[in-house]
C-alpha atoms as one frame of an Amber mdcrd trajectory, in Angstrom:
protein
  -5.580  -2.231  21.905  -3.414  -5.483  22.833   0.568  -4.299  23.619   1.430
  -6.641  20.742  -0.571  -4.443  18.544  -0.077  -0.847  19.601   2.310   1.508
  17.579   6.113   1.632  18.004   6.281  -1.085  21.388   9.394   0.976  23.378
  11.970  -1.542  25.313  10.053   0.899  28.247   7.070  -1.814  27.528   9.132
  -4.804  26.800  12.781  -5.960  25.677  11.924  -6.529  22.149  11.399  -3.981
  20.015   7.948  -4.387  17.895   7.556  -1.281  15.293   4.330  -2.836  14.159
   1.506  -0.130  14.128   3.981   2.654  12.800   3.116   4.653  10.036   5.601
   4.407   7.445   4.934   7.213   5.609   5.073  10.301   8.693   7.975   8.281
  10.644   9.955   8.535   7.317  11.938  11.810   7.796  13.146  11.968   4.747
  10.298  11.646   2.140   7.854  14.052   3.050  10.858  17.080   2.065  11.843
  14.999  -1.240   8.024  14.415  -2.577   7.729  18.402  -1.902  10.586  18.932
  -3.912  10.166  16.070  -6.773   5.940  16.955  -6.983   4.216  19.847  -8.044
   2.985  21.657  -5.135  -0.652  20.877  -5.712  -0.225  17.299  -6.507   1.887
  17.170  -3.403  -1.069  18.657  -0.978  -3.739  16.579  -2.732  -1.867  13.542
  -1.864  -0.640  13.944   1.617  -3.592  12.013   2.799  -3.547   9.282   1.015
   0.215   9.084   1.150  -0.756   9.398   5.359  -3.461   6.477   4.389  -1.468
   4.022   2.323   1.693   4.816   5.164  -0.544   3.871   8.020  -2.083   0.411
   5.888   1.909  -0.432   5.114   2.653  -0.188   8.744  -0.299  -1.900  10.597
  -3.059  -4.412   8.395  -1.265  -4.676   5.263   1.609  -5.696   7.257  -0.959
  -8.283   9.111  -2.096  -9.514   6.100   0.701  -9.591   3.812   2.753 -12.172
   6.600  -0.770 -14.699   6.392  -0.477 -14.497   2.582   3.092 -15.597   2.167
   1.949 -18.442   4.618  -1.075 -19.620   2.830   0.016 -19.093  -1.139  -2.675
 -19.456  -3.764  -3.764 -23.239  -4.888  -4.355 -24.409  -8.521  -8.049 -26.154
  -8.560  -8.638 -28.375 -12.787 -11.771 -29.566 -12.243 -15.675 -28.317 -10.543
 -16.568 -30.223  -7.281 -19.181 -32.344  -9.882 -16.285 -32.847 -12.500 -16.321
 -30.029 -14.766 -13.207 -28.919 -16.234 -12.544 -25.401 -15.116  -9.573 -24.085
 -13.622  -9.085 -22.211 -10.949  -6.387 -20.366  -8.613  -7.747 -19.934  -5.169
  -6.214 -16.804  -3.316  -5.937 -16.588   0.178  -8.786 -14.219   1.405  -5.810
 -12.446   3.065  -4.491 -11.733  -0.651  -7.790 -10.689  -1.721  -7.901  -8.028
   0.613  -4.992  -6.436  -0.625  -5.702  -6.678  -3.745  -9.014  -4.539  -3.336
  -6.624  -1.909  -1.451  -4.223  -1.565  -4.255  -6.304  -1.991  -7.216  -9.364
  -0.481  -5.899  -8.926   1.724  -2.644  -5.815   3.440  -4.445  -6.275   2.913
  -8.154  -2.472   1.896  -8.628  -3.032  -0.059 -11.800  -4.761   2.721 -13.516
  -3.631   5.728 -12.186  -1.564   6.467 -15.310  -4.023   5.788 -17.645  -6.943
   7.758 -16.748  -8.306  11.129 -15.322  -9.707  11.480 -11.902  -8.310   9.092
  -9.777  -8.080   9.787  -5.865  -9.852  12.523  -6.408  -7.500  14.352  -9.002
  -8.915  16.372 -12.250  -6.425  15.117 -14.309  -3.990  12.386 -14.384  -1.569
  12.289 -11.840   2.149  12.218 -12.336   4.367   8.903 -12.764   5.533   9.888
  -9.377   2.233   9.385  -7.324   1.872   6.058  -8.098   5.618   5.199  -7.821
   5.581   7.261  -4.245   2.029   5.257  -2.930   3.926   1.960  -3.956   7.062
   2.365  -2.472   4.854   2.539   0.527   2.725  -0.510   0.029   5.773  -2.227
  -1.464   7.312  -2.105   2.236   4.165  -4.224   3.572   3.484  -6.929   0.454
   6.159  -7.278  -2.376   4.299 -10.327  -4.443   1.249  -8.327  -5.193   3.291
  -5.378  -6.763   4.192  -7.913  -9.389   0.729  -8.445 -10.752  -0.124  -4.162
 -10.320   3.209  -3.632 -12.254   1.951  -5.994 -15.343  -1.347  -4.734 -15.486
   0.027  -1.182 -15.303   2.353  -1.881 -17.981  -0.012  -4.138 -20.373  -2.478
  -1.087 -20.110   0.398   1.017 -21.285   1.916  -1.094 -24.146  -1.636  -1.799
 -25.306  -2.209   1.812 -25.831   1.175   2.335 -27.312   0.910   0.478 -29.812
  -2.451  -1.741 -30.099  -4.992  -1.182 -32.976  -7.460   1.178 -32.156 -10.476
  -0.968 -32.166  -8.423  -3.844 -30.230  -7.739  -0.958 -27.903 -11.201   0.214
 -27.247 -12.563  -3.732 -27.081 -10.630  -3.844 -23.612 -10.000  -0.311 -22.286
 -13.000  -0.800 -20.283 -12.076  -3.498 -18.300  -8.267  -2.365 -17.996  -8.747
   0.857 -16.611 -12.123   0.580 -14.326 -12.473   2.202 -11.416 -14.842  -0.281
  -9.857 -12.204  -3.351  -8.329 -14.825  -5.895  -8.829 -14.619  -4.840 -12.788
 -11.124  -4.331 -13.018  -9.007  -6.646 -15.279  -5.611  -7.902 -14.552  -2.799
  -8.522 -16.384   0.638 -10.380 -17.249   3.250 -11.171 -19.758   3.980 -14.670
 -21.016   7.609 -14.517 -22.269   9.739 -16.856 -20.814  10.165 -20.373 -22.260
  12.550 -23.340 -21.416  14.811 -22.751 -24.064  14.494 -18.836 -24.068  14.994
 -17.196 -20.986  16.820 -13.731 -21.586  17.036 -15.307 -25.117  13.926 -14.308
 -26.847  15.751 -14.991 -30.325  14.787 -18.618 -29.899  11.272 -18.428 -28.841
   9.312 -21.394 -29.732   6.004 -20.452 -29.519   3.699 -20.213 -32.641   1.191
 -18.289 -33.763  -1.087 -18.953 -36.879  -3.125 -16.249 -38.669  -6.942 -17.118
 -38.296  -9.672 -15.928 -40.934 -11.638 -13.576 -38.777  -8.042 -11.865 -38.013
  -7.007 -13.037 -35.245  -4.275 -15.357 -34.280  -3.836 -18.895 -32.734  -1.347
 -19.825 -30.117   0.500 -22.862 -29.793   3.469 -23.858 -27.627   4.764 -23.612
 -23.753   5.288 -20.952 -21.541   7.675 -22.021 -18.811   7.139 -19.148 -15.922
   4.129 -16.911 -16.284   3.636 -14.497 -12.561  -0.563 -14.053 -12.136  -1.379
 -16.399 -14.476  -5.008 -16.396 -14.514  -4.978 -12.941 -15.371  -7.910 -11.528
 -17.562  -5.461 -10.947 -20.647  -1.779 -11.297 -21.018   0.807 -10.136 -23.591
   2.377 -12.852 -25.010   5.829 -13.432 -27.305   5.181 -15.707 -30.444   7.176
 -16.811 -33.680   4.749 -16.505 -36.531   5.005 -19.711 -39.030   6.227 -18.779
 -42.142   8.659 -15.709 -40.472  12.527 -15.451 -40.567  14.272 -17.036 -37.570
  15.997 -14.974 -34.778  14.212 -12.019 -33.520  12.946 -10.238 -36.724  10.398
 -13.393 -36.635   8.970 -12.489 -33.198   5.270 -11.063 -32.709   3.481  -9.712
 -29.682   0.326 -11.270 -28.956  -2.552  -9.894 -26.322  -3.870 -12.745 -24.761
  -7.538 -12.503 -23.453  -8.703 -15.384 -20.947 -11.532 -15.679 -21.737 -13.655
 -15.503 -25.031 -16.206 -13.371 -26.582 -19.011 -15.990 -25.699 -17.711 -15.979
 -22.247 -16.176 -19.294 -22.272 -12.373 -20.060 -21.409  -9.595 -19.592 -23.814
  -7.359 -22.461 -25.193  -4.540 -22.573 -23.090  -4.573 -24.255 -19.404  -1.951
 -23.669 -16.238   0.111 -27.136 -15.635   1.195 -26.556 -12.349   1.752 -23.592
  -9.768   5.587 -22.773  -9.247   6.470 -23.158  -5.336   9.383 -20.184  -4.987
  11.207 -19.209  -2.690  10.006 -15.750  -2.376   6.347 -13.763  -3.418   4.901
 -16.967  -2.251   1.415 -14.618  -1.984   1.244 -14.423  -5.935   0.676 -17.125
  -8.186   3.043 -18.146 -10.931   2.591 -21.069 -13.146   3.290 -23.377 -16.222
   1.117 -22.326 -19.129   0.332 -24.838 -22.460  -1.177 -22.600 -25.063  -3.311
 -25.589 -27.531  -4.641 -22.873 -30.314  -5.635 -19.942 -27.783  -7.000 -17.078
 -29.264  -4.738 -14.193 -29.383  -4.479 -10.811 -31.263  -1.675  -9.036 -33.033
  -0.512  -6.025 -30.847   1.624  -3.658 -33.386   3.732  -4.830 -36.263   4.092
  -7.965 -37.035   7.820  -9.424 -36.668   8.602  -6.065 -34.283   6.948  -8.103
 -31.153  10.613  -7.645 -28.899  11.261  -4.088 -29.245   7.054  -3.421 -28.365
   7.460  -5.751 -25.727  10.705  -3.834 -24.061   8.199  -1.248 -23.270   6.220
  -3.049 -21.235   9.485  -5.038 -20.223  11.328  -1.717 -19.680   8.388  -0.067
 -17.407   8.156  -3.450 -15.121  12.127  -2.934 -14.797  10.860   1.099 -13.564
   8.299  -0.711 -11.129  10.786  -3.761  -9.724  13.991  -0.598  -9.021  11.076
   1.120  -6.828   9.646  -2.157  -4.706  13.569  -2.605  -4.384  13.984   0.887
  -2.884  10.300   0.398  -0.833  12.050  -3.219   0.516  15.417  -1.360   0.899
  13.900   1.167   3.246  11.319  -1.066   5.266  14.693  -3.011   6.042  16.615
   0.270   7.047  13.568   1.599   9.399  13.379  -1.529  11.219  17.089  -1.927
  11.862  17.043   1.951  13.018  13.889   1.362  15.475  15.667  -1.654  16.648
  19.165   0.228  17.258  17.180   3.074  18.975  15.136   1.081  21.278  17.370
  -1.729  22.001  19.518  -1.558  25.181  22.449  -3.973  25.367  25.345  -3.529
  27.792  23.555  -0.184  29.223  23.447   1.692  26.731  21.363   1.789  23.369
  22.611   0.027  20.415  22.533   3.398  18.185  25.158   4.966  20.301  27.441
   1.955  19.781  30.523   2.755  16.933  30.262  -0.204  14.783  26.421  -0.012
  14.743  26.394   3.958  13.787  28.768   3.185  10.969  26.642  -0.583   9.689
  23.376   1.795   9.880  25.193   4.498   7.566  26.487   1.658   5.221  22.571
   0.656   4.871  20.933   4.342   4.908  23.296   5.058   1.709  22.113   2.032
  -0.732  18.663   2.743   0.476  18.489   6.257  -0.238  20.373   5.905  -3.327
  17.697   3.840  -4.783  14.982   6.202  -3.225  16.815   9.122  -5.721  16.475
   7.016  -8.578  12.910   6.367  -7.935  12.361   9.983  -7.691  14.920  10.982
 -11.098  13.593   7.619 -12.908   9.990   8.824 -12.166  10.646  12.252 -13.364
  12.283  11.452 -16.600   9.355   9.056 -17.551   7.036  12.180 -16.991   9.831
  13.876 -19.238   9.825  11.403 -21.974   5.787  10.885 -22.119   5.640  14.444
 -22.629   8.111  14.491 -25.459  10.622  16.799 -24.036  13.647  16.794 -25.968
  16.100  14.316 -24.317  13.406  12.822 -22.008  13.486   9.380 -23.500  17.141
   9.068 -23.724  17.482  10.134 -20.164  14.591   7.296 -19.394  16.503   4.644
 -21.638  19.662   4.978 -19.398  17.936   5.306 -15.902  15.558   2.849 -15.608
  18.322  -0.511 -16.111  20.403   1.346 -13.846  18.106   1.687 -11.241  16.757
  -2.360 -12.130  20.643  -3.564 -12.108  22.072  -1.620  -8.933  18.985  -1.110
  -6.940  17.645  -4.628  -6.683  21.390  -6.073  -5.958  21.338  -3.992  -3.268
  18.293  -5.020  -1.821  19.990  -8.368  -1.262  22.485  -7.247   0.767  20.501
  -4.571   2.453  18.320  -6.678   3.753  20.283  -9.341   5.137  22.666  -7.331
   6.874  19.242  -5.576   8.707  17.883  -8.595   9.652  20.623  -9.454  11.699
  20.346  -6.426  13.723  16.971  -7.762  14.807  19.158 -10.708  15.991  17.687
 -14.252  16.332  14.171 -12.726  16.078  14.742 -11.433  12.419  15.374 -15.178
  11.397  11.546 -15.655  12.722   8.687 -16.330  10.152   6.859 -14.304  12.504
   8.536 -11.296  11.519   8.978  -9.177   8.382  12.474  -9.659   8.098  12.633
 -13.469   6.449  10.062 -12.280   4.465  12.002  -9.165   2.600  15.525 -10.981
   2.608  13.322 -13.674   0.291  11.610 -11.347  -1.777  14.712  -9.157  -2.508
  16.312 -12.148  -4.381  13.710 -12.107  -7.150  14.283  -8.089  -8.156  17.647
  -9.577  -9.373  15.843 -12.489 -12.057  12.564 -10.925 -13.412  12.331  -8.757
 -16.203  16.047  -9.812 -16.581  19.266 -11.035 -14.731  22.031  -9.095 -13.830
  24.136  -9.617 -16.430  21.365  -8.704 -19.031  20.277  -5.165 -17.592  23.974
  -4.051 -17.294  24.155  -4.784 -21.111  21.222  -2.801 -21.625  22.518  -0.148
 -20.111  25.367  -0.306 -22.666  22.620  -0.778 -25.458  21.156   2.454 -24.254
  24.428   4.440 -24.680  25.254   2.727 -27.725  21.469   3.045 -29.835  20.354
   6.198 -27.952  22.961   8.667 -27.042  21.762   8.587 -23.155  24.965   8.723
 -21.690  25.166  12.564 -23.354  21.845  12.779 -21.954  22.652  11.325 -18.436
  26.127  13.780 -18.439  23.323  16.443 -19.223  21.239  15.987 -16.541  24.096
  15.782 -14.031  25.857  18.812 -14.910  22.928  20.753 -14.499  21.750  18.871
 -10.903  25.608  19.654  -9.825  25.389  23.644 -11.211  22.046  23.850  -9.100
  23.998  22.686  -5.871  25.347  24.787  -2.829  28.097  22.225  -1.197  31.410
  22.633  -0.516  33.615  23.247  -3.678  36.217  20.485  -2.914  32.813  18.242
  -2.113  31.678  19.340  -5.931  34.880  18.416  -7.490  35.059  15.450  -5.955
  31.121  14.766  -7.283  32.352  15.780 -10.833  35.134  14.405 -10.827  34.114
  10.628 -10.399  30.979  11.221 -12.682  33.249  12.086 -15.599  35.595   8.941
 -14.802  32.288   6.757 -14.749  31.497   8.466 -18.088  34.396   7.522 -19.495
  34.788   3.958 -18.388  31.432   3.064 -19.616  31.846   4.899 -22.842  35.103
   2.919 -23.404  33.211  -0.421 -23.063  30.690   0.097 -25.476  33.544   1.624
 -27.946  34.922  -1.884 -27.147  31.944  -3.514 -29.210  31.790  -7.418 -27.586
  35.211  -7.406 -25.740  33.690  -4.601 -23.598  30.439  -6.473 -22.598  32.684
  -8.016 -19.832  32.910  -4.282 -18.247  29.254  -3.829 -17.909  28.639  -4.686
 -14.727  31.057  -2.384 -13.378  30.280   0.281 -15.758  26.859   0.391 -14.852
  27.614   0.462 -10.944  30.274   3.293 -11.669  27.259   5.289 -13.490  24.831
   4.429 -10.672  26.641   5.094  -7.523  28.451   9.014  -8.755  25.091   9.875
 -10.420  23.231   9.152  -7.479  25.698  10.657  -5.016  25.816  13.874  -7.203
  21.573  13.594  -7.137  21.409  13.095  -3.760  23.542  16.188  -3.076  21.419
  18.346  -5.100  18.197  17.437  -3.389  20.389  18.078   0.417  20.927  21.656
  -1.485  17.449  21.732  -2.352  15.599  20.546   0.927  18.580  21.968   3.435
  19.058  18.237   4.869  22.368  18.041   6.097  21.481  14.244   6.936  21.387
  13.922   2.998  24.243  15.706   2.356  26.102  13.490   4.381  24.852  10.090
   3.060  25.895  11.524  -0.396  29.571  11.835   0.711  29.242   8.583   2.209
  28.033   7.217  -1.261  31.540   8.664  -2.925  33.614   7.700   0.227  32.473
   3.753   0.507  31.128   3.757  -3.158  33.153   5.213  -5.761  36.686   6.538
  -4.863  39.551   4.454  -4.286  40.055   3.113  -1.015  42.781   0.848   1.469
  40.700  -1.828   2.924  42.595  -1.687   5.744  42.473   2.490   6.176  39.502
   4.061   8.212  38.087   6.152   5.332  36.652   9.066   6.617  34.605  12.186
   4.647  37.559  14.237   3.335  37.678  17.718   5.724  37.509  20.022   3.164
  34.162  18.676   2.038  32.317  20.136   5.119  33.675  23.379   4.265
């Protein structure tokens, strides 16, 4: 094995630290205690090797090959070599090849949907497939975008699809075999509605053998040449605003075989995900069929919009934490001024400012995870625990993920502004968690929406008080925890009592929620797993986070705390 290719290169070899060859899932310290604690014991043994697997892929070839597919992005081909129309999006073979790994090695797009995959009797938990893609996430972001949609069209499609549409296309959306497996997407955005799906433009007319034909533009469609695609329509004749709104399944090709009516314009060239393909779509009377009730298509479509949101907080928190383990291998085997750059003051405390927004997000993977299991299973509060959760976790997470991995690429120095290394790469990539499945502004609304339509911040006070009851930390510490969760309560509740002139509170509200729920989280699972490492961060997360502080005071972790 070539020194540039063998595991965890010590400045003992050379002066640059290379962590390339690592496995990301047994170096991780922390997530082997929390997926004990999170998973049912017997999941949790059945999928220690392929959490070992997928760990060892992240850290070595899907590494290799996700840095040659952000260099060679997919090309959009309109016409045969002898002239015939048919389009086609040429991946790189590098692309490919993780594509059979995700889809196929590890079943991540239908691991929710059916029994017996990797080996399990039954279906595996929300978790497993959140925990395998946090690791892959930390190799290749742009492919988790197509898994996510196909993952979520599956879903929606069952939810609320007629049975015999349902059964026309299970098949292909939830085989086992990757050469058989069908992708998917969702066509929603247009030019004139972005966040505003009120004035979609897009129509769809009734045909006589009961389906539907498309017409109209969609302006930013991620895997476009996916085998079906939900789709947002106004159907002619309907009410304007949103009651007029359909969903739409989207198949490309035909029964006979042959392509659908619609064609991709032009490939978008973006400043991130450059791996995955995302286009310009005309729709010219493409055959589409109704999926639910007619004039209901938003609220079926936040399902699948929702779940995406579940799926972009975790590559967030897999991004956060690649960033965080490469700064800390850097700190620990970099040697500046004789002495290592982890026992330096200011780099100690920067580390500790990234470990806490990283392994905040990791605990709302885990809670987000485990509420969706909640809510699937119908347990009473489950859904409105879900509703509240998974924009918090889009909102807070993924603006993190900016910042986190910015500030770690500089530790790298002037090699983490290299193309050659990962760290360009994830500062890109962490800009789009912030823009799909909606901006900022938009998911801290939501979160009011959820408090306002489905009780969830009773639910999320709940759930809080009873992680808090179950943990052993100092009483002042507790306090403390309790004490800013009930003043994050409050604010938010006050902005939604505010109707509209509270929407402008949102953004802070939902921060507020996020940072003393996860704090009080993250000190139940220290309680749980005896990790005084954790226990520590989760002060941290109240000390720089949440309580009150003079910008020019060095806050420390209160004394009595530690008692």
């Amino acid at each position: 094995m070539s020194a540039a290719h063998s595991p965890a290169i010590s400045v003992a070899a050379h002066p640059v630290p290379d962590r390339h060859g690592s496995n990301l899932y047994t170096t991780d310290a922390q997530f082997t205690p929390l997926l004990q604690l999170y998973l049912p014991p017997d999941v949790n043994a059945h999928l220690q090797p392929y959490l070992k697997r997928m760990g060892e892929l992240a850290g070595g070839r899907l590494d290799e090959l996700a840095l040659v597919a952000d260099k060679n992005p997919p090309t959009l081909s309109h016409r045969t070599r002898t002239g015939r129309d048919a389009q086609r999006i040429d991946k790189h073979p590098a692309y490919v090849e993780m594509e059979r790994v995700a889809y196929g090695d590890f079943g991540l797009a239908i691991m929710s949907h059916r029994e017996g995959v990797l080996g399990w009797k039954g279906r595996l938990p929300p978790l497993a497939k959140y925990a395998l893609t946090y690791l892959f996430v930390q190799a290749e972001f742009g492919l988790c975008c197509p898994l996510s949609m196909t993952d979520s069209l599956t879903r929606t499609l069952r939810k609320f699809g007629a049975p015999q549409l349902v059964d026309k296309y299970w098949a292909q959306l939830t085989a086992t075999d990757f050469e058989e497996q069908a992708q998917g997407a969702m066509f929603m955005t247009e030019q004139a509605a972005g966040s505003d799906i009120a004035n979609t433009q897009t129509l769809a007319a009734p045909h006589a053998d009961g389906s539907w034909r498309l017409t109209g533009d969609k302006w930013f469609c991620s895997n476009p040449d996916a085998a079906f695609a939900m789709v947002l329509a106004r159907v002619e004749g309907d009410p304007a605003g949103m009651k007029g709104v359909s969903l739409f399944l989207l198949p490309r090709l035909l029964d006979d075989g042959s392509a659908n009516h619609y064609r991709i314009i032009r490939l978008k060239e973006k400043l991130g995900t450059r791996s995955m393909a995302s286009g310009e779509i005309t729709l010219d009377g493409a055959v589409a069929y109704l999926v639910g009730e007619q004039g209901r298509g938003f609220a079926q479509m936040a399902d699948m919009v929702n779940n995406s949101r579940l799926s972009n907080g975790v590559r967030a928190a897999g991004m956060m934490r690649r960033a965080v383990a490469e700064a800390e291998y850097i700190a620990q085997e970099r040697h500046a001024f004789g002495k290592a750059l982890q026992d330096m003051p200011l780099m100690r405390r920067q580390l500790d400012k990234l470990r806490i927004r990283s392994e905040q997000a990791r605990t709302m993977v885990l809670q987000t995870a485990q509420a969706l299991q909640r809510s699937d299973a119908g347990e009473e509060g489950g859904y409105a625990l879900l509703r509240i959760l998974t924009p918090l976790i889009k909102f807070r997470a993924c603006r993190d993920a900016r910042k986190v991995t910015g500030d770690a690429m500089e530790m790298r120095g002037g090699c983490g502004y290299i193309e050659e290394w990962s760290d360009p790469r994830l500062v890109r990539d962490a800009h789009l968690g912030s823009i799909w499945e909606g901006t900022s502004n938009i998911v801290a609304l939501d979160v009011l929406r959820a408090i306002r339509r489905e009780n969830s911040l009773a639910a999320l006070q709940a759930h809080a008080a009873g992680l808090l009851q179950e943990t052993d930390a100092a009483p002042a510490f507790k306090q403390a925890l309790q004490s800013a969760f009930e003043r994050a309560a409050a604010f938010a509740a006050a902005a939604v009592e505010a109707n509209g002139e509270g929407e402008r509170l949102a953004r802070t509200a939902a921060s507020a929620l996020y940072n003393s729920f996860t704090a009080i989280a993250m000190a139940w699972e220290a309680s749980r797993t005896g990790s005084a490492e954790r226990l520590r961060w989760a002060q941290l997360v109240l000390v720089h986070r949440v309580l009150p502080r003079d910008p020019l005071q060095d806050m420390e972790i209160p004394r009595d705390w530690l008692q």
